[in-house]
N, C-alpha and C positions, 0 to 999 in steps of 0.2 A: 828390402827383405831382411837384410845384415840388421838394421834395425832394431824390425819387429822380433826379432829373435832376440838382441838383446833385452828389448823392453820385455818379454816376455819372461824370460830368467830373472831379470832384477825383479819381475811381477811375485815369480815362486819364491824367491830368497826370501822377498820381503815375507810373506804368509809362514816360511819355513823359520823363519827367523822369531813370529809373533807366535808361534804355536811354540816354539823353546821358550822362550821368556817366560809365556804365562804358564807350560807346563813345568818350570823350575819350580816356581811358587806355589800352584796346585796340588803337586805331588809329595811336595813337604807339608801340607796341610788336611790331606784327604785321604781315606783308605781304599786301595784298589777295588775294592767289594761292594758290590753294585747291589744294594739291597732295592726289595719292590719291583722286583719285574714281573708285570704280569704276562703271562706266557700267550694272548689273545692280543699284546703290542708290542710282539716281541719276535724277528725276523730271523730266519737264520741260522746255523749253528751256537751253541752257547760255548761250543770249544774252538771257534773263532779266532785266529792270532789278534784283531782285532775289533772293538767292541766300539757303536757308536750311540750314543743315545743326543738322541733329538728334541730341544726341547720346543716346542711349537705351542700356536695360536693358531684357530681355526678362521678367525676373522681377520688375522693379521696378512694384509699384501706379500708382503716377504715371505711368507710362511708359504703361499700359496707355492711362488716361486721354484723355492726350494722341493716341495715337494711335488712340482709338478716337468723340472729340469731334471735337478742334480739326484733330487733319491729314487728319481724314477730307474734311472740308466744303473746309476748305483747296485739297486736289486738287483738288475739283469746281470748286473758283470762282476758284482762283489759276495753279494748276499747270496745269492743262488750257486756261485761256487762254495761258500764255505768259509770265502775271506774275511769277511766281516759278517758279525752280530749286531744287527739293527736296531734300539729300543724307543719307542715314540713313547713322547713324557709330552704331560699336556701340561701347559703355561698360561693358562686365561690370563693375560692380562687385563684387570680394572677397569682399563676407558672401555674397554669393547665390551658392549652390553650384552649381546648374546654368544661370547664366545665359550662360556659356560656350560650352557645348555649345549653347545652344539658338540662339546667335550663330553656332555652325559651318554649325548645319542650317540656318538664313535663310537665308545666304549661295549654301550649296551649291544650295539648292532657287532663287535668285536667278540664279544662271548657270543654270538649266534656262528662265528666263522664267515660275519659280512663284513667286517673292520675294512676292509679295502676298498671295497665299491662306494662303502660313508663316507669315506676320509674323498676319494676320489669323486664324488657329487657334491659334497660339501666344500670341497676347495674350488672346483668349475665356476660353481653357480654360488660362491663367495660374495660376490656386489648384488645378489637380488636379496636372498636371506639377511644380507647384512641392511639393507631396507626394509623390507617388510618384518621381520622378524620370523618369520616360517621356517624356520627347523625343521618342524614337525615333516610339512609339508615336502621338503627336499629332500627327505631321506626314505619318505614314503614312495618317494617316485621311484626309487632302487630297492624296494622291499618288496616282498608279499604281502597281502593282507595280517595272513598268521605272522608271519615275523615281524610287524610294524604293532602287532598286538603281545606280541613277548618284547619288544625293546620299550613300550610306552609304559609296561608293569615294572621295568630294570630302572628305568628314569628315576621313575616315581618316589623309588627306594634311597635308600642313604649311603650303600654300599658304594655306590658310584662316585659323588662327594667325597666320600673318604680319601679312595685311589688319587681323586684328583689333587685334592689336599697335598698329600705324600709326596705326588708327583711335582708340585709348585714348591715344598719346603724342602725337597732335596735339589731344584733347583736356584734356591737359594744359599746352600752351602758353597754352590759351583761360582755363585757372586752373578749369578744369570738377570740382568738387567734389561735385557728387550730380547723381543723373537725374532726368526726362531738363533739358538744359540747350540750349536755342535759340539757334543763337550766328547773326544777319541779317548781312548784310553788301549795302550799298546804295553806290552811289554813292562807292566806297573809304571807306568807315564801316563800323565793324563795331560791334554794338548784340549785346553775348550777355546770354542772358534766363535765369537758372535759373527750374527750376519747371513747374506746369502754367500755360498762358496762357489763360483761356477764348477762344473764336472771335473774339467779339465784340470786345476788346480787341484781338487779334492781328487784325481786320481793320483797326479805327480809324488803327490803328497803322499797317499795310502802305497804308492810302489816304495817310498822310500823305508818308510814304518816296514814294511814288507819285507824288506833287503836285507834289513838289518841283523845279526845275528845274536 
């Protein structure tokens, strides 16, 4: 047990230590000011001590992970106090052929005030859509007729593109190179994390940001 305890401390150092490094360099390069948030992918208090934006992939494994572990628990114990501001930034990456589309329909289903049921059947059921191609179809199984008929008109449009755009060339400022990539920002610091975080770590973590005065 003496151990696992220390393996576990050298585990946070090491992550406490990679989120200093890269948030030395970041912060010297980037402005605290989070432009593009749209308020429909956006959790949380905006007067938050701190602020996380997420950059994810809808078809990406990792992705799923993440948002089916660590930001689940995350809402219930961080966001839903007040602790953290939550922002989901969509990242299609290139190989994955429908992770596009499947970032149109979040969104659209997002301005209806269904963003979380989409995000949440589109991560589930990740390896079927990601075969067949049915989007359409997976997101209709958590809609209504009428609101499966307001998100196919939002799709359709360019509005949605745009967002996603924004959201992929502001996560290339961050140097965001795979998904999903956690880019914290505390206290004008900004700490981006590629990778899955498990909970446990990302809470040690956000107590410390927390402490701090």
């Amino acid at each position: 047990m003496k151990h696992r305890g220390i393996l576990a401390g050298a585990v946070l150092l090491s992550v406490v230590v990679a989120f200093a490094v890269l948030s030395t360099e970041a912060a010297s390069q980037y402005s605290p000011d989070i432009p593009d948030v749209d308020p429909h992918k956006a959790f949380g208090s905006k007067n938050a001590p701190v602020t996380m934006q997420v950059f994810s992939d809808f078809q990406c494994p990792a992705c799923k992970t993440l948002f089916t572990t660590t930001n689940r628990r995350l809402m219930e114990d961080y966001v839903s106090s007040g602790k953290v501001y939550l922002i989901h930034r969509d990242f299609p990456l290139p190989m994955h052929a429908h992770s596009r589309v499947a970032a149109r329909y979040a969104r659209a289903a997002a301005q209806l005030g269904k963003g979380e049921s989409v995000e949440q059947a589109l991560f589930q059921n990740q390896e079927k859509w990601e075969q067949n191609g049915d989007v359409d179809g997976t997101v209709a199984a958590v809609l209504s007729a009428a609101e499966m008929t307001k998100v196919r008109a939002l799709v359709k449009g360019n509005s949605l593109d745009t967002a996603i755009d924004k959201d992929y060339a502001l996560g290339q400022t961050y140097r965001v190179n795979q998904t999903p990539t956690t880019v914290i920002h505390c206290k004008g610091q900004i700490y981006p994390f590629p990778g899955v975080m498990t909970y446990d770590i990302l809470k040690q973590f956000l107590e410390q940001l927390l402490a701090q005065k």
